[in-house]
Phi, psi and omega in degrees: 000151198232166198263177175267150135296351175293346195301308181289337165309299186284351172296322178301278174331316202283317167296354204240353147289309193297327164324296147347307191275319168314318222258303193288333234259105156115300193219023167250183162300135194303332193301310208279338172302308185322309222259327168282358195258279208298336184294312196320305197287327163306323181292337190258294183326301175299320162299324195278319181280319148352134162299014185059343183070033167230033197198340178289120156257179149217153162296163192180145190266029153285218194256146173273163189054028174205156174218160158276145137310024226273107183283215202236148145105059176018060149300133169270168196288141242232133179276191189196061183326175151047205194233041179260107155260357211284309212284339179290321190283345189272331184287308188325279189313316165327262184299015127308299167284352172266001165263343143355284198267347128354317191266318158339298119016285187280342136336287182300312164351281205277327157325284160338276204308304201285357172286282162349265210304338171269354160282310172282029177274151185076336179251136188252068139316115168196098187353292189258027144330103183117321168279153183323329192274346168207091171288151172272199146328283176204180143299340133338275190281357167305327202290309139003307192251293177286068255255319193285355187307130166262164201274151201147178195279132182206142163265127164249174188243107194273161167325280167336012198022068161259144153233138176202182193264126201203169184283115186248120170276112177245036193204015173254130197049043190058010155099179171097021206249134187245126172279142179267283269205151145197132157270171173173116172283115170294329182184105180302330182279346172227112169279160176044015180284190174319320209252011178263075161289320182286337166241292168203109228258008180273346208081146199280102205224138170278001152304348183224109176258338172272327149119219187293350189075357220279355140002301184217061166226175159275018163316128177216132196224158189034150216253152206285326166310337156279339184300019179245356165245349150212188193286183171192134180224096174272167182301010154281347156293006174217355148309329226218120185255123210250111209256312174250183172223181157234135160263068204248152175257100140238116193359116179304170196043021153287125195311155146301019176257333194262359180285352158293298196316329244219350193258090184299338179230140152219148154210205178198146161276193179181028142261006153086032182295342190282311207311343171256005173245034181086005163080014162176160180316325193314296184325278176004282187250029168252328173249000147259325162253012201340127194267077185206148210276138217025040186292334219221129180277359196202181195246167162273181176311170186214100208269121184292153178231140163272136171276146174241335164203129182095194179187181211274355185286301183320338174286309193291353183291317192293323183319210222195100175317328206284359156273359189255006096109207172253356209231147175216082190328144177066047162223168144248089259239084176250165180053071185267129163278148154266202170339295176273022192022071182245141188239172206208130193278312177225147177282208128227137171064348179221161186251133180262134169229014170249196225216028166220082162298328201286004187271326179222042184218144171231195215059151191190187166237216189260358181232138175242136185291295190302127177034060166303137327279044189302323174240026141320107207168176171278344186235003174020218237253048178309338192210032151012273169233047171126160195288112158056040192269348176056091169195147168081234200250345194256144193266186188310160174285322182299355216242306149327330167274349192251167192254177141271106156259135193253144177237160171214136137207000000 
């Protein structure tokens, strides 16, 4: 007596699911586990209504009185002396149940696995976070998402969908820092001219009192390769909602591989001061501070900083002796009036507190009262009393010669 063949069929079938299920269990899609669970379970049903091929005898020119047993799932195979079936259908019915709990098993497994996944609802794991083909946010949030991301060049994504490409520092304060921004005076000799994005590329006139605005417009200019030789302001400077800032002074003409290595002063806030002014400068001084001449009876904030590189002596060296004062090292200092009441968009690093703002603060709007034009400019009255002669009102060349680059995170 011989076994059926469906019996080898469904034996076939039962191995080449349970194969499926091993392979999925722990890391394939919850669907296709689903969908193999049920071939299982259709498969255990069809052994049990079925005859199982353990209760079947046929005639055959094989050995008399015996027959195989084959359960489902690459069970081995069970002899089945005589014509006892009841005890063969009990073997059977055994090892049914035990792969019953086998699946039980695999079951919890995959329970498991749809907990994971439903814990990661909502989060965007992703890899290549930060290329061009998936721009972030910010670097924040690349950093967030990629824990391992290093500082370099990343495409971000503006509100507006600009996409365009900036610098992330991801690894000073646990990282996430985007560059926006840079000032850098081009030519101390032509105030208020073309390369004065930050004050006025027009001249100095009580006819423009914001001068060019671009502090608090979307105006966007230069290049991230570039911001240690012009300004550059990109769309994360009015984009990007921001608790804090960063500052490094770097050498003019420093490559962009070398402007961390190369920056005697950095530094940073931490008390998350932009979240009350809108979440970036843009806010800052288009709806609190406006840079505009005698626009304002009083200054803006003036933020304590951690340093990171450099300190407050080294600041007070590069300064102009005839400001130090007036000055109070280990702040960053925005929308300062002097005298004359002409504002200076940021002191960097110190908080100013006498009335010849225009010696150490850069940025502006377009009219300086005093001896117009003189201290027009992005870097106003910086050379006072002579080009990078460190005398007086004028400050050092190293400290004249450098770009300001501003980060939000």
């Amino acid at each position: 007596m011989t076994f059926s063949p469906t019996n080898t069929y469904f034996s076939r079938k039962a191995d080449q699911v349970l194969g499926e299920v091993c392979s999925l269990v722990g890391h394939k899609p919850q669907a296709r586990a689903r969908q193999t669970l049920f071939k299982m379970v259709m498969l255990l049903l069809l052994c049990v209504v079925l005859p199982l091929t353990c209760g079947h005898q046929e005639e055959s020119s094989g050995p008399a009185d015996r027959f195989v047993c084959s359960p489902v799932i690459n069970i081995p195979k069970l002899a089945c002396s005589g014509h006892d079936d009841n005890s063969c259908l009990d073997a059977c019915h055994s090892k049914i149940e035990g792969l019953e709990r086998h699946l039980d098993k695999e079951k919890k497994k995959i329970a498991d696995l749809e907990q994971r996944l439903s814990s990661l609802e909502g989060q965007r794991v992703r890899a290549g976070l930060g290329s061009a083909a998936d721009p972030g946010l910010s670097c924040k949030e690349i950093k967030d998402t990629v824990d391992s991301a290093q500082d370099g060049l990343y495409h971000l994504r503006s509100q507006e969908g600009i996409v365009y490409q900036t610098y992330c520092d991801m690894t000073t304060a646990d990282g996430g820092w985007t560059l926006v921004s840079s000032v850098h005076e081009n030519d101390m000799y032509g105030k208020c001219t073309a390369g004065d994005r930050w004050s006025s590329t027009r001249g100095s006139t009580t006819n423009y009192p914001e001068g060019d605005g671009n502090w608090a417009n979307f105006n966007t200019f230069g290049s991230v390769e570039l911001a240690t030789c012009d300004d550059l302001k990109n769309p994360g400077y009015f984009s990007i909602n921001a608790s804090d800032v960063m500052l490094w002074h770097v050498p003019n003409n420093t490559p962009l591989s070398q402007y961390k290595s190369e920056a005697y002063l950095r530094y940073y806030t931490t008390d998350g001061f932009l979240r009350q002014y809108g979440g970036n400068l843009y806010s800052l001084f288009k709806d609190h501070f406006p840079i505009v001449y005698k626009g304002a009876t009083g200054n803006g904030p003036a933020i304590p900083i951690t340093w990171d590189n450099g300190s407050e002596d080294l600041l007070k060296s590069l300064l102009a002796p005839n400001v130090l004062g007036e000055v109070t090292p280990g702040f960053v200092h925005f929308c300062v009036f002097n005298n004359e009441r002409a504002p200076h968009a940021v002191c960097p690093g110190l908080k100013y507190n006498g009335g010849n703002v225009e010696h150490a603060c850069i940025g502006g709007a377009a009219y300086w009262a005093e001896v117009a034009p003189r201290q027009c400019g992005d870097f106003a009255g910086k050379d006072w009393d002579g080009y990078g002669t460190h005398t007086g009102w004028s400050s050092s060349l190293l400290e004249l010669e450098s770009a300001v680059l501003f980060f939000y995170r």
